[in-house]
N, C-alpha and C positions, 0 to 999 in steps of 0.2 A: 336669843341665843347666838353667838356666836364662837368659832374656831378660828384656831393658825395656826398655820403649815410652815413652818420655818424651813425646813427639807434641809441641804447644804448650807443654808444662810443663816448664818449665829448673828441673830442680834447681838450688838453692842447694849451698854447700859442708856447711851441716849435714842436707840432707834428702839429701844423696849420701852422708854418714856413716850415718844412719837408715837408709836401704835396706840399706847393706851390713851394716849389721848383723845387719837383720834377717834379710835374706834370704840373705846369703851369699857366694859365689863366682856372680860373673855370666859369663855363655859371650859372651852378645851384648848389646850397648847400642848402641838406636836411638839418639841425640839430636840433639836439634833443636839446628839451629846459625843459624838465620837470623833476621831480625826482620821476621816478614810483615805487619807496620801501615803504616801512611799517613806516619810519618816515614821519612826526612825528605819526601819526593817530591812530599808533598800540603800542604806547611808555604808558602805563599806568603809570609812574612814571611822567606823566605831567599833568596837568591841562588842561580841554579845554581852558582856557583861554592862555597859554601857547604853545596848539597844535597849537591855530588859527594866534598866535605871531611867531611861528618855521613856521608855512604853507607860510607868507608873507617874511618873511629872506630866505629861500628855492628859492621863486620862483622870490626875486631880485634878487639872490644869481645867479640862473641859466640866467636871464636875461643879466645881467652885464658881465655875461660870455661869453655868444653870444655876447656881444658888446668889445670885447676885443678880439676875436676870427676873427670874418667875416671882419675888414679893413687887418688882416692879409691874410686871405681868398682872400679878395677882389672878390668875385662872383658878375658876374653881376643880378644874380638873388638870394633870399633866400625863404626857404619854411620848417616856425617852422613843423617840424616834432618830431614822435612817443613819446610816454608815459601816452598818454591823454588817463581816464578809468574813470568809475565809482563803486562802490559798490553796492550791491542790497542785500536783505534779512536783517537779524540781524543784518548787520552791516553797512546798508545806514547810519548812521548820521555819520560813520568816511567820507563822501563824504565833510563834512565841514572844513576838516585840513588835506585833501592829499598835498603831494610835489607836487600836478599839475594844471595846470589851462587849458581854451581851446588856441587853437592856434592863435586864433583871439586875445587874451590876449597879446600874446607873440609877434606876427606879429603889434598891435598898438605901444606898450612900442619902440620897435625897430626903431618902423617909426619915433618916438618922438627923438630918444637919440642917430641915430647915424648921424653925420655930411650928412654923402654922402649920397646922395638920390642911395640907392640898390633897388632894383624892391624887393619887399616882397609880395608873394603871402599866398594864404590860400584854400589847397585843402580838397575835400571831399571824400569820400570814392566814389571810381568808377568815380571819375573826371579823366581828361586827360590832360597832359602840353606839349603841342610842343615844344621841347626845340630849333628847328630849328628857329621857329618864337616866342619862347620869353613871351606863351601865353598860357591860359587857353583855351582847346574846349570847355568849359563848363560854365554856368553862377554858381559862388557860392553861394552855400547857407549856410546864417550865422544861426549861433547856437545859439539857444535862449535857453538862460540860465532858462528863466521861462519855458520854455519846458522840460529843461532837470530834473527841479525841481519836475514838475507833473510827468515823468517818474521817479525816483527815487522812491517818494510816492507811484508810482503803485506798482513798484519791493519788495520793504520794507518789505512786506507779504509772497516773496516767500521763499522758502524753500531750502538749498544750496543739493546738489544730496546726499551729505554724511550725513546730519539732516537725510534722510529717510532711512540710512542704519542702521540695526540692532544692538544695542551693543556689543559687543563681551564677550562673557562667560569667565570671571576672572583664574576660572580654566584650563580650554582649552590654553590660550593665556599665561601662567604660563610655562605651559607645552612646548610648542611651542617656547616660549624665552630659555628654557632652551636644547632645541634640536640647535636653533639655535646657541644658544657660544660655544657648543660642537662640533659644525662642524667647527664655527669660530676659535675656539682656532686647531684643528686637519689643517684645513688647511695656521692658521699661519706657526704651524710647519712646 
């Protein structure tokens, strides 16, 4: 038996040929199916209308991939992993055009589009997968999106730890920059 953990590192379709070659018959394959960066969300030079158009190409974008990826893979099992997040405070409504969706998103789309029926699970934080027997110990529990919507609503109000830190005195941090390029330039030399 073996697994992989892809985490942040999306095989390509030739390092998905590499592994299986090298390694063999995979039992489980984590991969990451989402795109957890600052596009489009944090791109001010777009539209929301735009954001929400780049959020849905992103996330067939990463789909399509996984289905180009895993018959190469060939895992008896799959489990859409890591990048799934939220926002909270001032900036809850970019939660409307992240590169991500939940797992449950990405584990249907897969069940639909790839020929061979691959076992596709969907873990929760502190679930358990026996990879001997092929199987969740845990019953899962799905994500309600309406849930996660009244969570966000709640957070929206909060306060990120750096909002309550003091501004820094112009002059002091003036001073400060300029001790700093003086040591930086000293220890170019």
């Amino acid at each position: 038996m073996s697994a992989i953990n892809t985490n942040d590192n999306t095989p390509t379709v030739e390092s998905a040929n590499m592994l299986r070659e090298k390694y063999g018959p995979i039992t489980l394959a984590m991969l990451n199916y989402n795109a957890a960066g600052p596009y489009p969300s944090c791109f001010d030079n777009l539209s929301i209308k735009q954001k929400k158009v780049e959020h849905h190409r992103i996330l067939r974008r990463n789909f399509n991939h996984l289905c180009k990826i895993i018959p190469i893979l060939n895992p008896k099992t799959i489990l859409p992993f890591a990048g799934s997040y939220i926002l909270g405070g001032k900036y809850h409504y970019k939660n409307n055009y992240l590169g991500t969706t939940t797992l449950e998103d990405c584990a249907k789309y897969l069940k639909k589009k790839l020929n061979k029926k691959y076992g596709i699970i969907c873990l929760r934080e502190n679930d358990v997968y026996d990879i001997s027997k092929q199987q969740s110990l845990n019953t899962y529990k799905k994500i309600k999106k309406s849930e996660m919507r009244k969570y966000i609503k709640k957070i929206s109000s909060k306060k990120y730890d750096y909002e309550l830190d003091p501004l820094p005195k112009i002059n002091l941090l003036k001073k400060d920059i300029l001790i700093a390029r003086k040591k930086f330039e000293e220890n170019v030399k």
